[in-house]
N, C-alpha and C positions, 0 to 999 in steps of 0.2 A: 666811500662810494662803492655801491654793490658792483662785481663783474658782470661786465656787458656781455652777453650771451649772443650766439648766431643761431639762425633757425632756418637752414635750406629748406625752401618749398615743396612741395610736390602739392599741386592742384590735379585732383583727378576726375576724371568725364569719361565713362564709356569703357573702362580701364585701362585709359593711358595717363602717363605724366603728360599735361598740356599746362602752356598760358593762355589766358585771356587778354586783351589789351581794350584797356578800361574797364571791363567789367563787361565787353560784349559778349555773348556766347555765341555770336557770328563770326567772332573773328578769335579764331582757334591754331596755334600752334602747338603740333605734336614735340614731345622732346625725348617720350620713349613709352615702349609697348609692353615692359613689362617693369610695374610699380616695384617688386620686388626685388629687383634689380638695379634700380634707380638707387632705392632707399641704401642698399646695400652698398652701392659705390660710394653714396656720402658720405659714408660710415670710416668705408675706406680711405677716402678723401677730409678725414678729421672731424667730422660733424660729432657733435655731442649732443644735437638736439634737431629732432623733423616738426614741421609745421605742417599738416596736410591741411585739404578742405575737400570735402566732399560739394563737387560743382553740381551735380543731379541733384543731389539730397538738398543740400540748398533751394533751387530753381522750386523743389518738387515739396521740400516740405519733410520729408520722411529719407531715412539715413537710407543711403543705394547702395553705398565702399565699402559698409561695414566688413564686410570679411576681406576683404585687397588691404583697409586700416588695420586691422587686426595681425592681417600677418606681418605686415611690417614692422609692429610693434615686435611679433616673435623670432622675426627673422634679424633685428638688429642690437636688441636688446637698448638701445637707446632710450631718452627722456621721447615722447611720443605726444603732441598733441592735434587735436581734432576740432576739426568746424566744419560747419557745412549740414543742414536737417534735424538740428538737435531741439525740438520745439517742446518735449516732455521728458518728465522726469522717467518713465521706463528706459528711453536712450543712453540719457544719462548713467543710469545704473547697469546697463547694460554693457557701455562703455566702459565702464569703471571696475566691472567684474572682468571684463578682458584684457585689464591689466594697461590699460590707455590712462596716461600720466597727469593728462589735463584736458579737460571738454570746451569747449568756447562756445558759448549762446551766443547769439543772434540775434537775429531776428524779434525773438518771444524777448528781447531784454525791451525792446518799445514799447510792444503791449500786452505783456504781461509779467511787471515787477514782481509778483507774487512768487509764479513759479522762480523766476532767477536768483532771489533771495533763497528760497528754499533748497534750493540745489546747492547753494553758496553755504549756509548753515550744514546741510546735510555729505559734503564733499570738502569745506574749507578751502584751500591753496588749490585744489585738483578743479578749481570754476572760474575761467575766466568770463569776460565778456568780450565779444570781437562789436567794435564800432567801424563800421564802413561810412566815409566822409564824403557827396559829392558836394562840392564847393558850399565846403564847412556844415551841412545837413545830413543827417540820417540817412543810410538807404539801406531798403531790407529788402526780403524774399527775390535772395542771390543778387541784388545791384537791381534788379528789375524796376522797382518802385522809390521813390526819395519821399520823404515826410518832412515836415517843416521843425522835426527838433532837430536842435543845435546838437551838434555832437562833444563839445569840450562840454557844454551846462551836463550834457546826459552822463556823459562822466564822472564829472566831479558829483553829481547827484546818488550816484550809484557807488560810490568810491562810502561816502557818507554812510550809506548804508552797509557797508562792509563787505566789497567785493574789491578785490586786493589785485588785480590785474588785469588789463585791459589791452586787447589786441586792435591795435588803430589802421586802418589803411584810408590813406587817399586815394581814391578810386580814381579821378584824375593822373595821377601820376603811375597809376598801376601797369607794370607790364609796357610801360613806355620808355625807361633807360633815359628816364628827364632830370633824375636825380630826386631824392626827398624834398618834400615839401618842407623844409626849415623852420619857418614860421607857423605849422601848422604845431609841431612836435616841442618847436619850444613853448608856444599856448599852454599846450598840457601837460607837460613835464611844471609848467607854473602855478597851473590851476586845480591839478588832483594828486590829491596824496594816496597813491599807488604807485603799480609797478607800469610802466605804459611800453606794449611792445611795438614797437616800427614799422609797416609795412605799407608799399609800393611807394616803387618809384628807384628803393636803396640800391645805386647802381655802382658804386666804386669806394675805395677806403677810405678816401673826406667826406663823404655821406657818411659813414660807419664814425668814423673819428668825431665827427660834429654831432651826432646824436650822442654819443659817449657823454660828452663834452652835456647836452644839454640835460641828461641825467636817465634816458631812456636804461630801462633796464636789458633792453634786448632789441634787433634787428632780425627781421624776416628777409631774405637774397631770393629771388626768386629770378627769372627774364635774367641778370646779370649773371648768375651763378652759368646758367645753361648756355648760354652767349660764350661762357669762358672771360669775362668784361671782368670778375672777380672769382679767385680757387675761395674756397671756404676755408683753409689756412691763413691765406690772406686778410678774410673777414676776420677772421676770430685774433689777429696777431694785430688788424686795428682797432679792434674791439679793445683790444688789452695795452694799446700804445698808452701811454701817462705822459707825454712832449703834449 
């Protein structure tokens, strides 16, 4: 069994660290004012890996954090990945030139397979895809819109075509400290042969331990992390439990 990786969040809007809870962008909590400092203390705090997402770029379509991403990537020297606006291959490469570890599509993985493969061929390992879940369907452009594809078929559809990672979140459970969706995480850990990352909802270390356990390669902490609900030594030391 590969190790289970942690991946504290930073969602950022405006240039703060906030959460969103469900995917509103009404309903916003600050958790700090300067990204770079954020990033910096999780570093401190054990992190060996950030999970950002650009919330504008997302919403808007086109990358807004790129330079607040960027530095955080130089200011911690960590594994570094990005979601949020990334709907062409210029982002992507531009992303990639600045030393950013792994891009996440979106959105452009619904409608258009084309480009996501191409970036997958042209990037390898450095391409995931991010699938947002509400009650088990698609939703893109930032949570705004839901579409009628199944998110576990879209997976495993896309996994077939050789994209080897996939960033899952149930939007339901996002930013609400309700604990992971179980039955969602063990679907796909059954259904696609990749790597499947965890996020929202992951609020404590039997969530961490129980995705381990279902084979997920890695957990996103976000809402729990800043709550102080769980340290990111904590995550990463359930992450690593074998009981």
């Amino acid at each position: 069994m590969k190790k289970m990786k942690i991946y504290p969040a930073i969602d950022i809007l405006d240039g703060k660290a906030v959460r969103l809870l469900h995917g509103d962008y009404d309903k916003v909590t600050v958790y700090g004012d300067d990204i770079v400092n954020v990033a910096v203390r999780m570093k401190d705090e054990g992190a060996e890996c950030i999970h950002m997402v650009d919330l504008a770029g997302a919403r808007s379509g086109v990358p807004e954090a790129a330079e607040t991403v960027c530095a955080v990537k130089s200011a911690t020297g960590l594994f570094c990945e990005i979601g949020g606006g990334i709907r062409d291959m210029k982002t992507v490469d531009a992303y990639m030139a600045a030393g950013l570890d792994r891009v996440i599509i979106g959105t452009k993985a619904v409608s258009d397979r084309d480009f996501v493969l191409a970036a997958a061929s042209k990037y390898g390992p450095h391409i995931a895809v991010g699938i947002d879940a509400r009650d088990g369907k698609v939703a893109v452009n930032g949570w705004l819109s839901t579409t009628d594809v199944d998110a576990v078929d879209l997976c495993r559809e896309l996994a077939r075509c050789g994209i080897g990672a996939f960033i899952c979140t149930d939007i339901a459970r996002d930013g609400a400290m309700r604990g992971a969706n179980r039955a969602f995480y063990e679907r796909l850990c059954e259904s696609v042969d990749a790597d499947i990352i965890a996020s929202g909802g992951v609020g404590d270390a039997g969530d961490i331990r129980f995705l381990r356990m279902c084979g997920v390669s890695g957990a996103i902490i976000g809402r729990a992390y800043y709550t102080c609900a769980i340290t990111i030594r904590d995550a990463r030391a359930a992450a690593e439990d074998e009981t």
